[in-house]
N, C-alpha and C positions, 0 to 999 in steps of 0.2 A: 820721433825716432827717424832715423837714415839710415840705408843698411847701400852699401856698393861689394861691389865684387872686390877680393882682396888684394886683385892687381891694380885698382884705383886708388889705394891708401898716398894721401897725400897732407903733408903735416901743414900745411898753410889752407887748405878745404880744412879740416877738422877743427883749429883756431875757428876760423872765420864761420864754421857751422856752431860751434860753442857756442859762442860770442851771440848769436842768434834767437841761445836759447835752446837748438837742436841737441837730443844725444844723438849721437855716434855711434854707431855698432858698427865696427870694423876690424875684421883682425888681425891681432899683432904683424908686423911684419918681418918675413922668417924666422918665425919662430923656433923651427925643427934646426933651425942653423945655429940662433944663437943659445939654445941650450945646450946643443950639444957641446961647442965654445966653451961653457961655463958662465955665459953670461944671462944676465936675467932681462929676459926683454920687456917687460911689466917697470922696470927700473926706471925712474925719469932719464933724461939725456940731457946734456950742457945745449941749453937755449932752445928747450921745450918749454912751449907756451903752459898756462896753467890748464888751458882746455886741450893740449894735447896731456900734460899729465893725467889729468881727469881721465881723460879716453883710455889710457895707457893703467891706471888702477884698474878701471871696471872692465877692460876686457879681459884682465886676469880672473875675476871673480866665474867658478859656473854658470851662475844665474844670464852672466850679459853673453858666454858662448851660447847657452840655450836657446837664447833672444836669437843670435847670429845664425844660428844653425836654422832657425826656421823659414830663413829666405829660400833655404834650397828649396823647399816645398809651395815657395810662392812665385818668386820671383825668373826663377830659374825654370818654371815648366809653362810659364807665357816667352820665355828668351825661346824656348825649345822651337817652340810654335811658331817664332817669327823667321826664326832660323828656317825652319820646313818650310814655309811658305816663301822662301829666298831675298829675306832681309839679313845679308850679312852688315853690309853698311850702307848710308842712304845715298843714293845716287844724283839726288837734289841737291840745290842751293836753295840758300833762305829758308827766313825761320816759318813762315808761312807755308813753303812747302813738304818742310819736315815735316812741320804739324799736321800735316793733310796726310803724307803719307804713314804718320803712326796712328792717323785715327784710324786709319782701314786697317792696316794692320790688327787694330783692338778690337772693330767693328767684325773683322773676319775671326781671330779669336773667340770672341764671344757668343758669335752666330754657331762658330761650332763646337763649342761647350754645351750650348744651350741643346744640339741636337744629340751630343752624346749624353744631357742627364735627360734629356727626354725618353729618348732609346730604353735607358737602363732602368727611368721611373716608368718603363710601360705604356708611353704618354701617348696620345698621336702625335707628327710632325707640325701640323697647322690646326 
């Protein structure tokens, strides 16, 4: 599965994440727009791929918004934390430096997860 933020929806990643083998969870785009319109955004479109069709059935279905909705409670409360800790965008070059700077990132995430279920499981610190 793949889930992004729904300002990343891009119909050429989705193709080429199909094509993969990847589902896609990503939601429709403007939805609230185009029903209001009258028109169906779940509808294929002239020269959607068949893995964007694909995408475009199942994110009409509940079950794949359900899937979708659960990023907010995963992915979105480590964004929070990188954010607090003043990772708005990386200030690096190269992939080796990204890399080094999201692992602290995760590294410091972590470290402080760990002391808040500790805290609240009564634990010691060390």
């Amino acid at each position: 599965m793949n889930f992004a933020d729904g300002g990343f929806v891009n119909l050429t990643d989705i193709t080429d994440l199909g094509q993969s083998g990847i589902t896609v969870y990503l939601p429709l785009m403007e939805l609230k727009r185009q029903l209001a319109a009258g028109r169906n955004p779940c509808a294929p479109k002239p020269g959607d791929s068949p893995e964007v069709r694909a995408w475009r059935a199942r994110m009409s279905t509940p079950e794949a918004q359900a899937i979708y909705a659960q990023r907010a409670s995963t992915a979105e409360f480590s964004n929070a934390g990188f954010r607090n800790r003043g990772l708005y965008q990386f200030v690096v070059r190269g992939l080796k430096k990204v890399k080094a700077v999201a692992l602290l990132q995760a590294l410091a995430h972590n470290f402080q997860r760990t002391i808040a279920l500790r805290r609240a499981a009564d634990l010691p610190l060390v």
